[in-house]
N, C-alpha and C positions, 0 to 999 in steps of 0.2 A: 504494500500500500504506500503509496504516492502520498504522504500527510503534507509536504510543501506544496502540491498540486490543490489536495483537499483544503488549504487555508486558503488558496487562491480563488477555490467555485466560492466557497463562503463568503469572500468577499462581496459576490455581486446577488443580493438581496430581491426581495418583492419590493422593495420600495427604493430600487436601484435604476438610476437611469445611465445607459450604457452610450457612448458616444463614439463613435467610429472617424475617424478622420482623414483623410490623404492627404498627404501634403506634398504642397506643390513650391515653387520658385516664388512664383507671386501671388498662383490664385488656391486654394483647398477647399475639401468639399469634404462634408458633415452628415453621418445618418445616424439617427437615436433608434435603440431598441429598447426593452425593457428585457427582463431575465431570462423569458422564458421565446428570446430570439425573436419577439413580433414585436414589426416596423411602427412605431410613432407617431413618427409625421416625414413629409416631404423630405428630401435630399435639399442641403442647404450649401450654399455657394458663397464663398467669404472671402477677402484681398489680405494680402497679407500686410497688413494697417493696424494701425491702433482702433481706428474706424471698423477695419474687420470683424477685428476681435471682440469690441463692443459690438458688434452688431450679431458674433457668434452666442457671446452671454446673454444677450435679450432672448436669444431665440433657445438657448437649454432655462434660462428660466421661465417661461410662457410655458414650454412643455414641461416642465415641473408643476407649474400648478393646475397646468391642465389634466397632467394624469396624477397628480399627485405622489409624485417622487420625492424621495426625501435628499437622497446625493446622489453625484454625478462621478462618472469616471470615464474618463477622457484617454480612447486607446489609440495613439501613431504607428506610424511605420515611421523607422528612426530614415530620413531620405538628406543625407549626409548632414548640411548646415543648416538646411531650411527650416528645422522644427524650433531651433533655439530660441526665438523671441517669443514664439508661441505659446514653447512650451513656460518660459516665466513669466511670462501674462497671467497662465493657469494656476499655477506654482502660486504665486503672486494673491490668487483671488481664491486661493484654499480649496480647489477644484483636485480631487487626486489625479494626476497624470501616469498612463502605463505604457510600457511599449509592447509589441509584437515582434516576432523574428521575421523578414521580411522573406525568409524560404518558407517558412511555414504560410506565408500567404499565398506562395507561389503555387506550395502545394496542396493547398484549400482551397483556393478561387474554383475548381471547377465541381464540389462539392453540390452546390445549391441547381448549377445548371447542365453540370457536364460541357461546358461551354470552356475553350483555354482564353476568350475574350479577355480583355484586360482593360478598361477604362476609368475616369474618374468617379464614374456612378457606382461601379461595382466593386472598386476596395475598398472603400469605406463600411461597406457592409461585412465583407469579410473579415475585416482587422477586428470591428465589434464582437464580432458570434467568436473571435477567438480568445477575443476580450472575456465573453460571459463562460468559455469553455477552462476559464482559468489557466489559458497558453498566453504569457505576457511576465513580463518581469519589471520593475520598478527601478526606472532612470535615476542615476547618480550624477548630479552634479555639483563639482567641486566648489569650497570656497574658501578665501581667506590664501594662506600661503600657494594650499594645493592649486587653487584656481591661477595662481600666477606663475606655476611649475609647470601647471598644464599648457598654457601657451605658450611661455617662453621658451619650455624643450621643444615642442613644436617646432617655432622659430630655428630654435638651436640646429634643429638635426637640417629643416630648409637651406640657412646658413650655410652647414659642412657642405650639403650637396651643391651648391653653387660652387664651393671654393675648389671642390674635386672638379668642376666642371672648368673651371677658369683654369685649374693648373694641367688637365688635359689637355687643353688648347693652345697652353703654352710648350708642353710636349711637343704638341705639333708642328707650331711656328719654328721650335728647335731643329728638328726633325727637317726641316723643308729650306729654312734660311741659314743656320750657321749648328752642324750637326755636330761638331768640333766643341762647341761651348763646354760642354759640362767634362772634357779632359781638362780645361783649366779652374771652372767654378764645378766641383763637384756638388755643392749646392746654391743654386741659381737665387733662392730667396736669402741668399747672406746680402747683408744692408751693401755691401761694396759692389756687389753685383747688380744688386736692384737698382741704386745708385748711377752705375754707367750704362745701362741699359735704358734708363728714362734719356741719357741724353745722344749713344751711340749703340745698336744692338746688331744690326749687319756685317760680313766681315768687310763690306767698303768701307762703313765707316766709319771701324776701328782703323781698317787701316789708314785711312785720312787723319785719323788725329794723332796715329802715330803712338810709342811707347812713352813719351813724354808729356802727351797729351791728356793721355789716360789718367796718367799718375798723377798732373797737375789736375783733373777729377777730383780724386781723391781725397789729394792733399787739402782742395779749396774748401772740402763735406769735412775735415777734419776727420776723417777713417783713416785709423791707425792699424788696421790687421792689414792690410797691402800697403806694397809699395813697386818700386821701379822692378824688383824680378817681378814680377808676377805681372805686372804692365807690357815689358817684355815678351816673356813669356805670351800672351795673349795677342799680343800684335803678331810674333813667328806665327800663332796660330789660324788668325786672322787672315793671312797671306799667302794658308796653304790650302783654308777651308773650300770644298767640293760642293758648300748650298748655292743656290738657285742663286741667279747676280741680276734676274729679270726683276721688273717691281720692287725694286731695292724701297723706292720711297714710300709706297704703299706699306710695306714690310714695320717699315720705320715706326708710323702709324699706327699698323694694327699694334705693335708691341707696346705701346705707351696707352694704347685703351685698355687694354688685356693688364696691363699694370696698375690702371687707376682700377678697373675694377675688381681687381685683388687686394690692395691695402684698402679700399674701401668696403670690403668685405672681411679682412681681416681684424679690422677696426668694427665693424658689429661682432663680430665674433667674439671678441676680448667683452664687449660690452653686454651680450648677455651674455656669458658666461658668470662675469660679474654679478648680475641681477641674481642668477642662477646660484651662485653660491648663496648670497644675501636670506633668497629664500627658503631655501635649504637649511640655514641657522636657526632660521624662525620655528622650525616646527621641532618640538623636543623629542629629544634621545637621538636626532643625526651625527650629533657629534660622537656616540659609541659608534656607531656605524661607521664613519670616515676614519676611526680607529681600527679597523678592522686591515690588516695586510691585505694588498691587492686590490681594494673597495677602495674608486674615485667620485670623486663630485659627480661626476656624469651618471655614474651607474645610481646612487643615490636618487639625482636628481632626477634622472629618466624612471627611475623605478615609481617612487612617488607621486609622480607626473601620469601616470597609467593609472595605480590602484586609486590613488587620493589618501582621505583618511582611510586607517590599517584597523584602527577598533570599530568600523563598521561590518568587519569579519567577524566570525565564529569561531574561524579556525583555518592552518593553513592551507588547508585542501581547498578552500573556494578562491583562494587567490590563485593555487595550481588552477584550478580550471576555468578561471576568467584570463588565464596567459593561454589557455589551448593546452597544456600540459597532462591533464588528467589520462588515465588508459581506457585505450577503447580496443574490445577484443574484437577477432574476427573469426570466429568457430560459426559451422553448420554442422550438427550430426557428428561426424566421428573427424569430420574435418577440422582440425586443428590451427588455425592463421597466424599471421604472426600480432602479435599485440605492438602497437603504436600510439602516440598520443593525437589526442582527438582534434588539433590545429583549430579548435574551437572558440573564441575567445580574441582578445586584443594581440594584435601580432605585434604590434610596439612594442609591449609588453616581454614577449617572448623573446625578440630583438636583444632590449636590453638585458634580460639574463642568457640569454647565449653570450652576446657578445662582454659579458661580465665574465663567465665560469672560465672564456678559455686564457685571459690573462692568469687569473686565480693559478691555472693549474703551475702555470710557471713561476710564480712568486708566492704562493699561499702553502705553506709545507701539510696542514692539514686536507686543502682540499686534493693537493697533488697525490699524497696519500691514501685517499679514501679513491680516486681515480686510479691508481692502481690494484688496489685490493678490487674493484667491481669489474675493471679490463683482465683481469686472473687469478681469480677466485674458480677453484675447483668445479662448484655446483653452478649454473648458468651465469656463464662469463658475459662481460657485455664487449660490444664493439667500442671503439674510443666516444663515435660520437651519443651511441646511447648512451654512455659514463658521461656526458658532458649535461646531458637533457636531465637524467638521473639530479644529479648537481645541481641542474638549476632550480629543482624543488627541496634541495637542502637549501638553497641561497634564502629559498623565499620563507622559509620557514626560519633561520634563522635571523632575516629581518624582522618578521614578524612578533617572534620573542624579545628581540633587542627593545623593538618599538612600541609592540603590546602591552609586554609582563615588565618593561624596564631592566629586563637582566644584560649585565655582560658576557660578552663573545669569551666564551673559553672553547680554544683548541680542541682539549683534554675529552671534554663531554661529547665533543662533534665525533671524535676518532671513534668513540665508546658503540657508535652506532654497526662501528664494522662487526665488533663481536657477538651483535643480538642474531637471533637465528633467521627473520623471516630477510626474505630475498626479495628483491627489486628487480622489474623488470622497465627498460624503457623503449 
């Protein structure tokens, strides 16, 4: 027996009015049932306004007193950003809001008609009746530090991927105009590099300015790691390089855009970062955590940025299974499958403790540890990467104590886990 199911049907009462929604970009359309899945009134059509919205509250309370309903429960389809102002209008006016799995609508729409039709009149009905079937789960949204973790890792991770995008590019203008570069600056973003490349970056027109030229660069920026060898040095090179000598001035150009908009990304970068730690202090017991070997700001801050608050949990298994972590078997009959995790869930999420666990293995002695007792352990060994997924639900489980119960991280009690008898599989 399903009892989280059963407090779900309980919810929606004889004197429950059931509201089904679609949401749209600008326009969403509205159908009221009552519990027992018969229609109220008309389908209602509303702008995504303040005007709307008042215009959606006249119209559940008209049909409140006309059939005499005592509350309202308001069920979406989560339809990426659009629902958010909606849904704190609702929030807002003490209306309960729920959401719907947006497959399980896919795979209910054709319930009522056999029809695979898909339009603005008919998912609102269906979100409803799944509303009253108690298939819906109750939206979380963050606030206070979490609410400004949540966007600005956002940002954060936006941010990285532009600046891999900008230094690919740069790869390539290397690659195509002076392929030579990186034998003398083995790394192109050192300030002395960035520096003569804003004013000279083709090998013409290093070689027009010459080894003395360069250096007087340098010398004028007050950059003291080079000097005349290394000016030298890059002029020989300058003068033997096999890049492209067409579009040389074009060349020039592109490299000084490509440049502004790397230190201008590098400079948000720094800056939420900054935010990012800020917020991250704000919420207590981060600091055990940042104490922990291998555990960065990022991991922190992206981890928190996902779940929100940690005491809205029971326990750690519902944060394993809001990362997609949980096990999902695959047996028929005597057919035996192989068990994998259910990829159900916030892949952010997931993200950030993957890409947490595998620093760990190399700087964290306990987790490295427990990583090889599960990759060769006698009784079902695991592959490297299922020891790594394995781990990420020890991760989540030991934030969860640091930040829940207030305890600290001891090593000692994590290793303790290898001795107990039951086995893990990932």
């Amino acid at each position: 027996m399903n009892c989280k199911l059963n407090d779900k049907i309980k919810q929606v009462e004889e004197t429950s009015l059931v509201i089904g929604i679609d949401i749209g970009s600008t326009t969403h359309y509205a159908r009221a049932f009552d519990w027992r899945k018969m229609e109220l009134a008309k389908i209602f059509r509303f702008s995504n306004t303040l005007e709307g919205y008042e215009a959606l509250s006249r119209w559940m309370e008209n049909i409140q007193a006309l059939r005499h309903k005592e509350k309202v429960i308001v069920g979406i389809e989560p339809t990426g950003h659009y629902w958010f102002t909606l849904g704190q209008y609702l929030q807002g006016k003490g209306i309960k809001l729920v959401m719907v799995n947006p497959y399980a609508v896919k795979q209910s729409k054709e319930l009522d008609d056999n029809n695979q039709t898909k339009n603005d009149a008919k998912d609102p009905s269906v979100i409803a009746k799944l509303v009253i079937d108690g298939r819906y789960s109750i939206p979380y949204v963050p606030s206070g530090a979490y609410a400004d973790l949540r966007i600005m890792f956002s940002n954060r991770t936006r941010i990285s991927r532009e600046i891999v995008a900008i230094k690919n590019h740069l790869a390539r203008w290397f690659a195509i105009h002076f392929p030579e570069y990186k034998e003398v600056f083995r790394n192109y973003e050192a300030q002395s590099s960035l520096h003569l490349l804003k004013v000279a970056a083709t090998p013409s027109s290093i070689v027009a300015l010459g080894a003395n030229g360069i250096n007087k660069i340098w010398r004028d920026a007050k950059i003291r790691a080079v000097g005349m060898k290394r000016a030298t040095t890059l002029y020989e090179t300058a003068k033997k390089s096999i890049g492209q000598n067409q579009g040389t001035a074009a060349a020039e150009v592109e490299m000084k855009l490509l440049l502004e908009d790397y230190e201008a990304k590098m400079r948000q970068y720094a800056s939420i970062m900054a935010a990012l730690e800020e917020a991250v202090r704000r919420i207590p017991g981060t600091e055990r955590l940042l104490a922990i070997k291998g555990i960065g700001l990022v991991t922190v801050a992206g981890f928190l940025a996902e779940t929100g608050d940690l005491g809205r949990f029971e326990s750690p298994k519902q944060i394993q299974k809001l990362a997609g972590l949980s096990l999902k078997e695959n047996s028929s009959g005597q057919h035996k499958g192989e068990t994998t995790i259910s990829r159900r869930g916030r892949h952010g999420l997931r993200n950030v403790l993957f890409n947490a666990v595998i620093p760990l293995l190399a700087t964290n002695d306990e987790f490295r540890s427990m990583h090889e007792y599960y990759t060769t352990r006698t009784a079902n060994p695991l592959r490297k990467k299922q020891s790594a997924i394995a781990l990420c639900g020890k991760l989540i489980r030991i934030f969860y104590v640091v930040l829940v119960k207030g305890t600290v991280y001891d090593g000692q009690k994590m290793l303790a886990d290898i001795h107990r008898n039951g086995t893990q599989v990932a």
